[in-house]
N, C-alpha and C positions, 0 to 999 in steps of 0.2 A: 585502563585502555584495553579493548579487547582484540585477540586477534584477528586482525580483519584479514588474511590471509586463506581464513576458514569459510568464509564466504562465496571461494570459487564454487561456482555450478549452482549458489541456489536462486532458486527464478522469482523473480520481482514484478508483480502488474505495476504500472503505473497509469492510473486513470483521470487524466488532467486535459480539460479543452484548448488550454494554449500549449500550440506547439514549443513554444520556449520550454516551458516547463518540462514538458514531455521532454526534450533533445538534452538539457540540460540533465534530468536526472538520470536518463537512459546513460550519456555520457562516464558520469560519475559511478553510476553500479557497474558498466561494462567496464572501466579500469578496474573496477576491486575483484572484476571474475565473474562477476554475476550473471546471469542469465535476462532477459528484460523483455517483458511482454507489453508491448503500450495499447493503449486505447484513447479513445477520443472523448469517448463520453462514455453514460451507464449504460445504454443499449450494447453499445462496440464492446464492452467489459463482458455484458452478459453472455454475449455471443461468444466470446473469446475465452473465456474463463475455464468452464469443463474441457476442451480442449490441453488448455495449458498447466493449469493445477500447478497457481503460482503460492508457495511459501508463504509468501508477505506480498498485501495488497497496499498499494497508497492511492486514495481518491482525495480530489477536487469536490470540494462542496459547491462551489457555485458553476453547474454545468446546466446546458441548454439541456432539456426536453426531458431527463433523469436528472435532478440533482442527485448532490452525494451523500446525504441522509437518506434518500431511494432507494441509492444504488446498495446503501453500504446492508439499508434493514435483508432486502432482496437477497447480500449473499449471504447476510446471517440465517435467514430462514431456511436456504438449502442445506438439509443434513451433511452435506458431503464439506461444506466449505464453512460448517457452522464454528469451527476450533481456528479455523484460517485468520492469522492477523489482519485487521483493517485499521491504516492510518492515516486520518483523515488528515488532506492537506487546505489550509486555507489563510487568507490575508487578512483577517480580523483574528485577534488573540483576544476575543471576549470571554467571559465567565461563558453566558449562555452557549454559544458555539460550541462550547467546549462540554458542557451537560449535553447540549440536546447529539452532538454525536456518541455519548456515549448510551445516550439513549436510544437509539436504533444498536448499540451491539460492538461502536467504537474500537479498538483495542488503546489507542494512543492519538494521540492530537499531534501535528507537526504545523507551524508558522513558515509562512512563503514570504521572502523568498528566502528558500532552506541552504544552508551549507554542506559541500560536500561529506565534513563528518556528520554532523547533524542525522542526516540522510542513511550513511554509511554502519553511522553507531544505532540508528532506530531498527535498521535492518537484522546486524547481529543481536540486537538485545532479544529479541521474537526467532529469528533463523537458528541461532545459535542455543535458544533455552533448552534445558535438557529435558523439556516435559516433549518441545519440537522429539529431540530426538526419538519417544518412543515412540513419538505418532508416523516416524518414515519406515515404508516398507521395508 
């Protein structure tokens, strides 16, 4: 069990079209201390992104107009956000889903609808790695 105490301040996108999901996890990071960047979709993300320079990303695969294989290839290409965790969220726990996000650049797979630690624990395992810590100013 890690400490999840150590997670105050660090900032979390979460890029998911239904607001449930969105309210839901913003909910759960903002008790553990976390910081919570939301988006609606991959456009709102892209826009929102260099501004924020969140930690750890979690996108929604099935989104209007950017899915989240787009979104995720998208932020893996930009040098800046190329080491930035991305953890794809989605409601199917197939093989394929789970290859083809790692094929755009993936970090990790998470199944909806997610539990607080679930959530909590995928954050610190990426926030908290010690390779994270040499990559902070």
């Amino acid at each position: 069990m890690t400490d999840l105490s150590r997670l105050r301040g660090v900032r979390v996108m979460v890029i998911d079209d239904s607001n449930t999901i969105r309210r839901s996890a913003e909910i759960f990071l903002v008790q553990a201390g976390c910081q919570v960047v939301l988006a609606e979709d991959g456009f709102d993300a892209l826009a929102k992104i260099a501004d924020h320079q969140p930690a750890v990303i979690f996108c929604d695969i099935m989104m209007p107009r950017l899915d989240g294989y787009q979104t995720c290839a998208l932020i893996k290409k930009n040098p800046r956000f190329k080491a930035t965790p991305v953890i794809m969220l989605s409601s199917k726990d197939g093989l394929f889903d789970r290859a083809r996000g790692r094929m755009v650049g993936s970090d990790q797979y998470l199944t909806k609808p997610f539990t607080k630690d679930s959530l909590l624990q995928t954050v610190a395992s990426f926030a908290l790695a010690p390779e994270m810590e040499e990559l902070k100013p």
